[in-house]
C-alpha positions as CSV (number, residue, x, y, z in Angstrom):
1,X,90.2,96.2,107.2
2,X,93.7,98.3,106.4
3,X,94.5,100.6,109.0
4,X,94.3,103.8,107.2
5,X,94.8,107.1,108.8
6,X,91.9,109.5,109.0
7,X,93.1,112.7,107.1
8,X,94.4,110.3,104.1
9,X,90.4,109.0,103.9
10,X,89.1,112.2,104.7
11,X,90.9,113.9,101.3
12,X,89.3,110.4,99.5
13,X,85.8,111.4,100.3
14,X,86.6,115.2,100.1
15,X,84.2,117.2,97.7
16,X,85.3,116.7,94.2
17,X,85.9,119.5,91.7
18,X,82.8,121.0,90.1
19,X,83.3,120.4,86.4
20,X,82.9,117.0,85.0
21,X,81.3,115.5,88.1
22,X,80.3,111.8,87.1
23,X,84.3,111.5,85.9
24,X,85.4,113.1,89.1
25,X,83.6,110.8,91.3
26,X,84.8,108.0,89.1
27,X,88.4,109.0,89.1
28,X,87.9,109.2,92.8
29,X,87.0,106.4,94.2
30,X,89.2,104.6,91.7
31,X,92.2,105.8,93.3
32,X,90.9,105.4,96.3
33,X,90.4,101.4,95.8
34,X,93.6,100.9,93.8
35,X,95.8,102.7,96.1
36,X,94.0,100.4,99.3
37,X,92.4,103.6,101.1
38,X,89.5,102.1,100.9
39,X,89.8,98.2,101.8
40,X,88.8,94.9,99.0
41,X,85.0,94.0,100.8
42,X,84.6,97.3,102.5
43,X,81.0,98.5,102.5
44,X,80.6,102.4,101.5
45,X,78.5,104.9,102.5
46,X,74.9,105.0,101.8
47,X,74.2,107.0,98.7
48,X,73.3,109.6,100.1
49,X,75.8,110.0,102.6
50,X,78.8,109.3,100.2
51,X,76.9,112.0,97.9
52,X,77.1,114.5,100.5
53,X,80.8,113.8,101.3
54,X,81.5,114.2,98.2
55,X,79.4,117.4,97.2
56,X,77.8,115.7,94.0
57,X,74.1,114.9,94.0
58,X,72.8,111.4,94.0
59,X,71.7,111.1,90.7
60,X,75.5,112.1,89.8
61,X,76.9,109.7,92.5
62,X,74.3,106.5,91.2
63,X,75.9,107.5,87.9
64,X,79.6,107.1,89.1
65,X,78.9,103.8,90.8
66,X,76.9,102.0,87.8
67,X,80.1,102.9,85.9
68,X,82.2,101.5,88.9
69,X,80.3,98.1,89.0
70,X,80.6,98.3,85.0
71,X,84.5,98.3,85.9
72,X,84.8,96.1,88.6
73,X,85.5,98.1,91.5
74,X,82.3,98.1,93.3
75,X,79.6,95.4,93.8
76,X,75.7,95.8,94.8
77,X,73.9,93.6,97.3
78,X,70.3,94.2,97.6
79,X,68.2,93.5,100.6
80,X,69.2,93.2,104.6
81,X,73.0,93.9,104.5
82,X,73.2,94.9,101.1
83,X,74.6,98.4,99.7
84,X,77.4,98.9,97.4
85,X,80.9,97.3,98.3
86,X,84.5,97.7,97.3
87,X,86.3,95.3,94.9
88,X,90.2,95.9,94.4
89,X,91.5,94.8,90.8
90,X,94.5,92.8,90.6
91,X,97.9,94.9,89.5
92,X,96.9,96.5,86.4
93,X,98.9,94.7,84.0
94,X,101.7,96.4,81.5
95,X,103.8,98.4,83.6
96,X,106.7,97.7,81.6
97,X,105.0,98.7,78.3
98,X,103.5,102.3,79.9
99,X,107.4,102.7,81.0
100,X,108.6,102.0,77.0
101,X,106.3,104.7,76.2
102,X,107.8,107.1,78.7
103,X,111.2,108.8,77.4
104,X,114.0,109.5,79.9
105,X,113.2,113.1,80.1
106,X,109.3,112.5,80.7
107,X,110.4,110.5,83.5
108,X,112.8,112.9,85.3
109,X,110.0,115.7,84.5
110,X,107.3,113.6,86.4
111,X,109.8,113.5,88.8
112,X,110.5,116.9,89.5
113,X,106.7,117.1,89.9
114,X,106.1,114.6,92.3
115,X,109.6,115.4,94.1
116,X,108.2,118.8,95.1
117,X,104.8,117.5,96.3
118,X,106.1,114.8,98.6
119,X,108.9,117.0,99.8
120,X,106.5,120.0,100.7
121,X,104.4,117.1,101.9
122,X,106.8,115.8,104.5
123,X,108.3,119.6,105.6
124,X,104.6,120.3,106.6
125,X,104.1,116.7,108.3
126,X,107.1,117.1,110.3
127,X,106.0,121.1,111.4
128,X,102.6,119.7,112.1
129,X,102.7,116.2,113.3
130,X,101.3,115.8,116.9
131,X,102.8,112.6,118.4
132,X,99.6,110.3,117.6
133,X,99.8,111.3,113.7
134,X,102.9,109.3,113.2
135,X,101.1,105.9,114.2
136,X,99.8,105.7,110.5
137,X,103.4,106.0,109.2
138,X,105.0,103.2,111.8
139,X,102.2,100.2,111.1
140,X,103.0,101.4,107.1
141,X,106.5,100.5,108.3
142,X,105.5,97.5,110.1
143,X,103.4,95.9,107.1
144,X,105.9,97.0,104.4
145,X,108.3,95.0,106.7
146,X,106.2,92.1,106.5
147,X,105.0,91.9,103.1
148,X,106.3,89.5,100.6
149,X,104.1,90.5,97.5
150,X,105.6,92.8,95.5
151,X,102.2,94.3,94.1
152,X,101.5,94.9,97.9
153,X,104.4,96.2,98.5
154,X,104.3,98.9,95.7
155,X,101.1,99.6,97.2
156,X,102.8,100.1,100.6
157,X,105.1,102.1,99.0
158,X,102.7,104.6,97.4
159,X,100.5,104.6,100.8
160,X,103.2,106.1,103.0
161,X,103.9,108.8,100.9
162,X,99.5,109.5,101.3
163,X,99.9,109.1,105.1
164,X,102.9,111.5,104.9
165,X,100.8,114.1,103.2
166,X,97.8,113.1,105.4
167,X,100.0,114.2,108.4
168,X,100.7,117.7,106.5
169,X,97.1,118.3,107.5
170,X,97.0,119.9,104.0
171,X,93.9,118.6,102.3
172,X,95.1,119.8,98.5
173,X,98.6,117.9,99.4
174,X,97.0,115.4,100.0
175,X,94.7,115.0,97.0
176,X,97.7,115.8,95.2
177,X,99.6,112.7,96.3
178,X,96.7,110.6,96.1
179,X,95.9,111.9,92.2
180,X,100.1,111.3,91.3
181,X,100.5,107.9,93.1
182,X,97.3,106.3,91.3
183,X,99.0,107.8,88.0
184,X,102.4,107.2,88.2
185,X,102.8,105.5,91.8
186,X,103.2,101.9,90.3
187,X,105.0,102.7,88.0
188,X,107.7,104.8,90.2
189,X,108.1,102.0,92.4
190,X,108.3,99.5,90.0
191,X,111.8,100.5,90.2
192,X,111.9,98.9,93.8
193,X,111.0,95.9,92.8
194,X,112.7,92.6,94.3
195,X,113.7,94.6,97.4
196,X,111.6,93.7,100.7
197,X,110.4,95.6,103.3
198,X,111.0,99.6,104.0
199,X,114.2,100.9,103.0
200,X,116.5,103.0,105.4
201,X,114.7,106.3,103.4
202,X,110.7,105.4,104.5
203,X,112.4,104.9,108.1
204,X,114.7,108.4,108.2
205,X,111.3,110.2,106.4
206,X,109.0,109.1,109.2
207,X,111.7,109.4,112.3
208,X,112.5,113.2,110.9
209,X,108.4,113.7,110.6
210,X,108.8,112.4,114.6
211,X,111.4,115.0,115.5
212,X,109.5,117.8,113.9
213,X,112.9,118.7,111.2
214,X,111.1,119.8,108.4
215,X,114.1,120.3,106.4
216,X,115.5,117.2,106.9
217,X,111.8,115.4,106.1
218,X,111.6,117.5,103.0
219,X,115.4,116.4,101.9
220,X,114.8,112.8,103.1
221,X,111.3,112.3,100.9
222,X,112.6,114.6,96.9
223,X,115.6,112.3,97.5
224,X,113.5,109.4,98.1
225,X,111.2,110.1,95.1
226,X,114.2,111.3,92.6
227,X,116.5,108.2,93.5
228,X,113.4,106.2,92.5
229,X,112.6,108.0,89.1
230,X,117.2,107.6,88.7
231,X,116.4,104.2,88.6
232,X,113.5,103.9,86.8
233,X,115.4,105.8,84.2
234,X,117.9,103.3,84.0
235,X,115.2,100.7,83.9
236,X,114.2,102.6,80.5
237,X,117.3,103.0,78.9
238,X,117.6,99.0,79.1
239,X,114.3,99.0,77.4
240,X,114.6,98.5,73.5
């Protein structure tokens, strides 16, 4: 099973907001299985444990997992060893077509937006970071070093910025991240694709988290995210 730290799982199970609960818990747990912080084959919690986690009641949580299993993302064994287990899709097709629908100044706007959460994100990661907190962020480095599938590699991509946040200790950071890379995190890094392994920015983000410079981590990670959305812009304008 993918290594994931335990503040960027905690924030996946974290109680959900308290309107629309049977969409909440959906939306949830879908990100959570997209963005691989919860692992293809992985068995969740009984109901009602995962219920409790996630402050819904069972009824609402049985509700959120038939329309799972209805979607693909989770399957139900019965019997000894049975319970309900995680399926991750393939890439959701159309990228390229959700980016022709974007204009240029939608795209520098979501930008601005996600600039600010990763870089308040990384300022508090480096201020709080305890030595064993950065572990997460160097096997992210390590994988992303060795992975040779793009989709898995956006994934990679949109994983350190969650482990960054996770390391903020900042639960609403973190469901922030989690809630922006599942929306626009494939997208955004589509703009990295063909390129292999981490890039010198993932590596200066997580060495300034190490050091504890919280300017610097904050600097590193809006001009990590903004170079990305520069490109993706220029991916756009190519677009007819």
């Amino acid at each position: 099973m993918t290594d994931i730290s335990g503040g960027a799982r905690l924030a996946a199970f974290a109680p959900v907001d308290s309107t629309a609960r049977v969409d909440a818990v959906v939306r949830r747990l879908t990100d959570a299985i997209v963005l691989g912080l919860l692992a293809d084959g992985e068995q969740l919690p009984s109901e009602a444990e995962l219920a409790a986690q996630l402050g819904v009641s069972t009824v609402t949580l049985r509700e959120a997992l038939m329309a799972l299993r209805q979607q693909g993302m989770v399957e139900t064994r019965r019997g000894r060893g049975g319970g309900s287990f995680v399926r991750v899709p393939a890439e959701a097709p159309g990228l390229v077509d959700r980016l022709r629908g974007l204009t240029a100044e939608e795209l520098r706007d979501l930008g601005d937006h996600y600039a600010a959460i990763a870089g308040a994100a990384a300022r508090l990661a480096a201020q709080r970071a305890l030595p064993e907190d950065v572990a997460p962020l160097r096997r992210t480095l390590e994988e992303m070093a060795a992975a040779r599938d793009e989709a898995h590699l956006r994934r990679l991509h949109g994983r350190f910025h969650i482990e960054v946040a996770a390391v903020s200790q900042s639960a609403r950071l973190t469901q922030e991240e989690i809630r922006l890379q599942a929306d626009i995190g494939p997208l955004l890094w589509l703009a990295h694709t063909g390129e292999h392994g981490p890039s010198a920015q993932h590596r200066a983000i997580a060495e300034a988290i190490h050091r504890g410079d919280g300017d610097r981590a904050r600097d590193l990670a809006e001009r990590h995210v903004l170079d990305a959305v520069e490109h993706l812009i220029e991916l756009r304008l190519r677009e007819p």
